[in-house]
C-alpha positions in Angstrom: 0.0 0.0 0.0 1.2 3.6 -1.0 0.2 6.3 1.4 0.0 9.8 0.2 -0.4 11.9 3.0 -1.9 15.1 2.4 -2.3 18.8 4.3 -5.5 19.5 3.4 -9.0 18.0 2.5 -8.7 20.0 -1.0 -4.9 18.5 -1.6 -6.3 15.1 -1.0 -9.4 15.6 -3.6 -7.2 17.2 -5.9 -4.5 14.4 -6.0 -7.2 11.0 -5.5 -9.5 12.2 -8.7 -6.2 13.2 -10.5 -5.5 9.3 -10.1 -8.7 8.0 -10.9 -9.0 9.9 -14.1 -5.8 8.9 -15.1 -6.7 5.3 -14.6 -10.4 5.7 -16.3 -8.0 7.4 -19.2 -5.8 4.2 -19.4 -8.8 2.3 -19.7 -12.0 3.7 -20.8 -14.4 0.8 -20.8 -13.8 0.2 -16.7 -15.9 -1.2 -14.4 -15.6 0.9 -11.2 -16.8 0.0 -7.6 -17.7 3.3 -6.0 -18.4 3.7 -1.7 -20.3 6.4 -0.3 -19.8 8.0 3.1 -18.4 11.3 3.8 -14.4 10.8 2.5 -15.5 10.3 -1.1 -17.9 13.2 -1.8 -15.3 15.9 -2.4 -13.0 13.5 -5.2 -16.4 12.4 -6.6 -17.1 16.4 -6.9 -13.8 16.5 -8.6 -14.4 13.9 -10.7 -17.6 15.5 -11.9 -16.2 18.5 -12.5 -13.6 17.2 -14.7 -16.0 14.8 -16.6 -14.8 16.0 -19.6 -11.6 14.4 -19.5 -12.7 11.0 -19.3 -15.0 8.5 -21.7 -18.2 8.4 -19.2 -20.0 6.4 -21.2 -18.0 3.6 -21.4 -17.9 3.2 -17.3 -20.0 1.0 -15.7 -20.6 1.3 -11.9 -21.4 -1.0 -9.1 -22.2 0.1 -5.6 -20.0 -1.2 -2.9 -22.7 -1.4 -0.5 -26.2 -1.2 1.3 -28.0 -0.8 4.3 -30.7 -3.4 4.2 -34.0 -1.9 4.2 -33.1 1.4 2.5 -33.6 2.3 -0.7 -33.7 5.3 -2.9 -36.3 7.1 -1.3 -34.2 7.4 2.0 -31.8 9.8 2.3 -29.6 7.4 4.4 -29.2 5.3 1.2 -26.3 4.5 -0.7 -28.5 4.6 -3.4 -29.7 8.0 -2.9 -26.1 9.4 -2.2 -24.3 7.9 -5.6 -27.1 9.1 -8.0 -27.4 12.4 -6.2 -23.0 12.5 -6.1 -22.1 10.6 -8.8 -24.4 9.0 -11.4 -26.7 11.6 -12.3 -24.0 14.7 -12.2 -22.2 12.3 -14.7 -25.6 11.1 -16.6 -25.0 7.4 -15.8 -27.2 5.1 -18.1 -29.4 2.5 -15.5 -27.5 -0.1 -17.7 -24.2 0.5 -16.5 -25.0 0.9 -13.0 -25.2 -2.4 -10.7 -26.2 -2.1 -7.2 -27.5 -4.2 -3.9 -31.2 -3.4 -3.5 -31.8 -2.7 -0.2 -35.5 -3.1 -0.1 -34.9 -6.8 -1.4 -37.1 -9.5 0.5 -34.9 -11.9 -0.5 -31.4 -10.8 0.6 -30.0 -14.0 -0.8 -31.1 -14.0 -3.4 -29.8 -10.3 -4.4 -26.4 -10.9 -2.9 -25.9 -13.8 -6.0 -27.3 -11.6 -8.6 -24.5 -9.0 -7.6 -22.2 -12.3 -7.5 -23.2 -13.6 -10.8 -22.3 -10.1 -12.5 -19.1 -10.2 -11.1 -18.4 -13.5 -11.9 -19.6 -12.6 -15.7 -18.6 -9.1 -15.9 -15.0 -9.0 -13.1 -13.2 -8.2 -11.5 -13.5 -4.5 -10.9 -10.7 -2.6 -12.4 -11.3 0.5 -9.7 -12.2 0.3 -6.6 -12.7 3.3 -4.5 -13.1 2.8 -0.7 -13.4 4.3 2.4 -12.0 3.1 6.1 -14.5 2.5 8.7 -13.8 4.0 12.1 -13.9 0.4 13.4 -11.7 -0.6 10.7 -14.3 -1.9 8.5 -14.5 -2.1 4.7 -18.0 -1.8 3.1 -19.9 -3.8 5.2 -17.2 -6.2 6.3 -16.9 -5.6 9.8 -14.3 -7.4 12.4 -15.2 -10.3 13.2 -13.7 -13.6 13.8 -13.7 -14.9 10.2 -15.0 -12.4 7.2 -16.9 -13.0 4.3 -15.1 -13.5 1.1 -18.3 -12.7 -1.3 -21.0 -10.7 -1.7 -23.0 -11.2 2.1 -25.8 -10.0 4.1 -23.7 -8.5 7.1 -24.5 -7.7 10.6 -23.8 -3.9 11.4 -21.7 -2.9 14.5 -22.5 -0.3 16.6 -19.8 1.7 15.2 -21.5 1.6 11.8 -25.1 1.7 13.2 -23.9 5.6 14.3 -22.9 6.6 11.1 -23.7 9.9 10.1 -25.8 8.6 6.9 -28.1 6.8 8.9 -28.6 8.9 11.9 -31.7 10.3 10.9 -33.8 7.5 9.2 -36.6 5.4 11.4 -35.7 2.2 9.7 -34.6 -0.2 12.2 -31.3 -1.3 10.7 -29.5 -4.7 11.9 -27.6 -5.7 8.1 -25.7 -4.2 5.3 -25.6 -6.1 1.8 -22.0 -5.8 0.8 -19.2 -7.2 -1.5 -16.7 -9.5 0.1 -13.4 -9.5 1.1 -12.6 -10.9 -2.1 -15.0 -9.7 -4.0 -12.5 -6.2 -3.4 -9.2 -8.1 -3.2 -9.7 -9.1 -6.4 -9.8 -5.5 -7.8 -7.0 -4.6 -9.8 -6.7 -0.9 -8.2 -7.2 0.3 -5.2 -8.1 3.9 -4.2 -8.4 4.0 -0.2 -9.8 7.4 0.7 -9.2 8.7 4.4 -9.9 11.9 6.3 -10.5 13.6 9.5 -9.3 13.6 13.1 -12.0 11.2 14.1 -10.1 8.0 11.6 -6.3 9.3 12.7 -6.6 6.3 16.1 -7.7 3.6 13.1 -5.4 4.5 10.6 -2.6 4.4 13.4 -3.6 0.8 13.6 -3.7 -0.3 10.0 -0.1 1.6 9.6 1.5 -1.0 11.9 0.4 -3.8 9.0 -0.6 -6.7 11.1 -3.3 -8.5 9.1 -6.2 -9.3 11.3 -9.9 -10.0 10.8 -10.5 -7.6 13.5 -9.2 -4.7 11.3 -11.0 -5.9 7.9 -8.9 -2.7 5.7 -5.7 -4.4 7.1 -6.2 -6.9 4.1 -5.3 -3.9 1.8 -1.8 -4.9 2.6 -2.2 -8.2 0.5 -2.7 -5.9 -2.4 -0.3 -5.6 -5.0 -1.8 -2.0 -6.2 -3.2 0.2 -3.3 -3.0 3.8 -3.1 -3.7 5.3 0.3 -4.9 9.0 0.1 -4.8 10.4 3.9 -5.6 13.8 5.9 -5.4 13.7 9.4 -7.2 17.4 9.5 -10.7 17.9 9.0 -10.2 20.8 6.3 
């Protein structure tokens, strides 16, 4: 893993979308695995401002994750933060867009329709990611063994807090996410961290001691990882 520290929020925006359009350049027709939370927004800004300079219509997307029972009507959603961020800013066709639904009443069921397109369509060429404060990775969350493929996961407190979800009267208990594998077997990695609040995790996963309690140390395995880290909060 290559860690680019940065002095500001804006450096580390500037510098991550500078990366991902130069990979989207190298190959236009990717398929790109996109998170949602707070550390992305401002690169995804950047990346819609500088739409220009890449081939949008030859990217497909898949969503990294879900909370189970949300959907695109809830603010809280995954869903409703990547149209409203990324796929209608960048005019995404429904086609080339593949995500958990997280009103499914058959969770199984829609974790192996998100496995069968991998399996067709993978592995994801770009993966962008955020770190959990727990140390989780989409909805992989420590544990005593993880999940290598797509899953129905059970939420931790930590994530149960998060900012997306404070204000929603679903009752949340899971998250439909990609495995372990699922985003090991990505050929980049773009790891996006920022904020005082994720300095104590990141202090862990800089010792690189892989352990399913710290899901992101698995990062380390990675042959092509690039770190992009603020400790401020602007």
């Amino acid at each position: 893993m290559n860690i680019n520290r940065c002095n500001t929020l804006a450096e580390l925006n500037e510098l991550a979308s500078a990366l991902i359009i130069h990979e989207l350049q190298v190959k236009p027709a990717s398929l790109v695995c996109a998170a949602t939370g707070n550390s992305p927004t401002g690169v995804y800004q950047k990346l819609v401002e500088k739409k220009d300079s890449i081939a949008v219509d030859s990217l497909t997307f898949i969503k990294l994750d879900e909370w189970y029972g949300l959907g695109i009507d809830d603010a809280g959603s995954c869903e409703y933060y990547l149209h409203k961020n990324l796929l209608e800013p960048l005019k995404i066709s429904p086609a080339k867009y593949i995500a958990f639904d997280g009103k499914s009443e058959d969770a199984e069921k829609e974790c192996s329709r998100v496995a069968n397109y991998l399996d067709e369509h993978g592995p994801i060429d770009l993966c962008i990611l955020g770190l959990g404060q727990n140390g989780h990775i989409a909805f992989n969350e420590p544990a005593e063994n993880l999940q290598p493929r797509t899953h129905l996961g059970t939420l931790s407190e930590t994530s149960l807090t998060h900012a997306m979800v404070k204000g929603t009267d679903a009752h949340l208990k899971f998250g439909l996410t990609l495995g372990m594998a699922d985003i090991l077997q990505s050929k980049k990695i773009i790891l996006l961290v920022n904020g005082r609040h994720k300095n104590a995790v990141m202090g862990k996963l800089l010792e690189q001691k892989i352990s399913t309690q710290l899901p992101a140390s698995f990062l380390w395995l990675h042959a092509a990882v690039e770190c992009f880290y603020c400790a401020n909060d602007n």
